[in-house]
C-alpha positions in Angstrom: -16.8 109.7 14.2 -20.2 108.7 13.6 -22.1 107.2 16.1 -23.8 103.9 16.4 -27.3 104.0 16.2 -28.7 100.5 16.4 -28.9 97.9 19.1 -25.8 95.4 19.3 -27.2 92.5 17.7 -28.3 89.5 19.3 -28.3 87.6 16.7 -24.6 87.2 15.9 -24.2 85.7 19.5 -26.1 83.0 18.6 -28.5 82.0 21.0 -31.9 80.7 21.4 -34.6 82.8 22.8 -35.5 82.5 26.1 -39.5 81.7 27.2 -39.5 85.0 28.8 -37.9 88.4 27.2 -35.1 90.3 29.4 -37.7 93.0 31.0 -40.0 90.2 32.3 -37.2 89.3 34.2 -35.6 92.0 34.8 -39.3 92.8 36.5 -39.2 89.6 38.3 -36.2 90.4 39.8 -37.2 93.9 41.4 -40.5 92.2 42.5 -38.4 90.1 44.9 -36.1 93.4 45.6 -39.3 95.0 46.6 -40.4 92.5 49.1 -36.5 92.3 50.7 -36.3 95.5 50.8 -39.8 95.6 53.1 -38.7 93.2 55.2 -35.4 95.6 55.7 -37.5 98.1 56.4 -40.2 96.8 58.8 -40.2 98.6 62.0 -41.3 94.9 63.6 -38.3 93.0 62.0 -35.9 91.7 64.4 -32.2 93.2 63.9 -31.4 89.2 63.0 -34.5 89.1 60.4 -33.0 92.2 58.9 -29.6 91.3 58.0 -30.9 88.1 56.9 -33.0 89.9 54.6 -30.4 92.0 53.8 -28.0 89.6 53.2 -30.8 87.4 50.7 -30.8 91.5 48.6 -27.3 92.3 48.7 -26.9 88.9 46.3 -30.1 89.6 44.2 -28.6 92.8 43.4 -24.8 92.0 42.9 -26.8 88.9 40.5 -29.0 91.3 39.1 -26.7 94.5 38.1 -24.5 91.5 36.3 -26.5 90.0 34.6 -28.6 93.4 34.0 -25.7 95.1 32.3 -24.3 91.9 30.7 -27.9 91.3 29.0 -29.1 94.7 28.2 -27.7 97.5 29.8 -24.2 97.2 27.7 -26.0 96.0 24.1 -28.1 99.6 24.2 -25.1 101.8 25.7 -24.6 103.8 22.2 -28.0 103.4 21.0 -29.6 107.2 20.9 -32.8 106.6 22.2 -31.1 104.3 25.5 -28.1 105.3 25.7 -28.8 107.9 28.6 -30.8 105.7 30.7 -27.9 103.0 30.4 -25.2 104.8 31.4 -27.0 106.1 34.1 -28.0 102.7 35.0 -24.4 101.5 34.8 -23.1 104.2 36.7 -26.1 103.6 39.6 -24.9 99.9 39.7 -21.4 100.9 40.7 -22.6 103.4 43.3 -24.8 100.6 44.7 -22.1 98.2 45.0 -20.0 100.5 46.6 -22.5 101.3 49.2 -22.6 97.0 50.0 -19.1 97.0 50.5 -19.1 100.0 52.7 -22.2 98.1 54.7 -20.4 94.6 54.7 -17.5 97.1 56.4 -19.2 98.5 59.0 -19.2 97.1 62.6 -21.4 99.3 64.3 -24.9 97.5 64.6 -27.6 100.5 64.3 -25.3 102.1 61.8 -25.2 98.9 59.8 -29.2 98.8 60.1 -30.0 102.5 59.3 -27.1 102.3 56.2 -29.4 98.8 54.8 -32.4 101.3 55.4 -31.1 104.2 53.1 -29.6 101.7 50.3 -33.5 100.1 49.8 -34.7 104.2 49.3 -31.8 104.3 46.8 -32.3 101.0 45.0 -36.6 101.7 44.9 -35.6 104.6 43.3 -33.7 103.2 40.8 -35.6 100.5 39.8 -38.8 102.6 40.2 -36.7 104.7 37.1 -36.0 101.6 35.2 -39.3 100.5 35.4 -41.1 103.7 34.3 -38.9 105.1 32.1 -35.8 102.5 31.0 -38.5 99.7 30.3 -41.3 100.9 28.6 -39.6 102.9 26.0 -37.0 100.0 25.6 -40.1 98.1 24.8 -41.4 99.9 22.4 -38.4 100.7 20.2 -36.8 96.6 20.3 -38.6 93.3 18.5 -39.8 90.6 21.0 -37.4 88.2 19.5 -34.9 90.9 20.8 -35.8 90.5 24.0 -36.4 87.0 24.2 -32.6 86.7 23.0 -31.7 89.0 25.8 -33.3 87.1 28.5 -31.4 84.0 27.2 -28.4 86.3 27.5 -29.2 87.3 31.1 -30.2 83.9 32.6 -27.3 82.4 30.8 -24.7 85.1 32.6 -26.5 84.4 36.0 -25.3 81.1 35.3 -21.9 81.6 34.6 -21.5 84.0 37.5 -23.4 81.6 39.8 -20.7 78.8 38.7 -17.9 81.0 39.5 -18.7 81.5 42.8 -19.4 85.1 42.5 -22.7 86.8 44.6 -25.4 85.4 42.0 -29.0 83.7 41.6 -32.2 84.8 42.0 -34.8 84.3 44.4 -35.7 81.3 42.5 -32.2 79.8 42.6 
């Protein structure tokens, strides 16, 4: 069986492009995981600032892996020149959310702290591979009006999911 080798089109779902294509905020979105995941991670935060920080990532990233993989990660999975970096990506996703629900699980207080810890080293990693590899060749190889589609796509799941009641919006929500 021969293997797709173009992106899923956008243009059969009919939608308008967005202002901003799907890596801008895709970008965004890790820019605010970055600064949540400091605040985890500051030796000064009280153990209340940290689960409150904690709490604030744990939703970015549950809205962020759905709309990720709804808007791009899914629409490149056979493509050859993506379709590594997706499924990886896909694959990291679950593992993450896995990790939040054995966190959410866990009753023991410096246990719950150190696990928040050593999920932000996981998660920089991973977008820290997005961003330096997933991204720029994603960029290079798809038409702005491709990803302007994309990010309609994305903010428009974000919506859907935020309606629903599941863990969604962004910092800007």
């Amino acid at each position: 069986m021969k293997k797709k080798s173009r992106l899923k089109k956008t243009s059969e779902l009919h939608v308008e492009p967005s202002a901003e294509g799907v890596v801008k905020l895709l970008l965004k979105d890790h820019e605010a995981m970055r600064v949540l995941m400091k605040q985890v991670k500051s030796h000064r935060a009280t153990p209340a600032k940290i689960y409150k920080s904690f709490e604030l990532l744990e939703k970015l990233v549950l809205s962020h892996v759905k709309a990720e993989e709804y808007s791009l990660l899914n629409r490149i999975d056979h493509h050859p020149k993506f379709e590594d970096h997706a499924k990886e990506s896909i694959e990291e996703h679950n593992i993450h959310e896995n990790i939040l629900k054995g966190i959410r699980r866990l009753r023991d207080q410096d246990r719950k702290i150190t696990q928040m810890k050593i999920f932000c080293e996981m998660l920089k990693d991973h977008i820290d591979e997005e961003e330096e590899e997933l991204f720029p060749q994603f960029k290079k190889y798809s038409a702005t009006s491709t990803r302007k589609k994309m990010g309609t796509l994305f903010l428009r799941r974000r919506e859907q999911t935020r309606l629903n009641g599941e863990h969604l919006g962004s910092m800007n929500d």
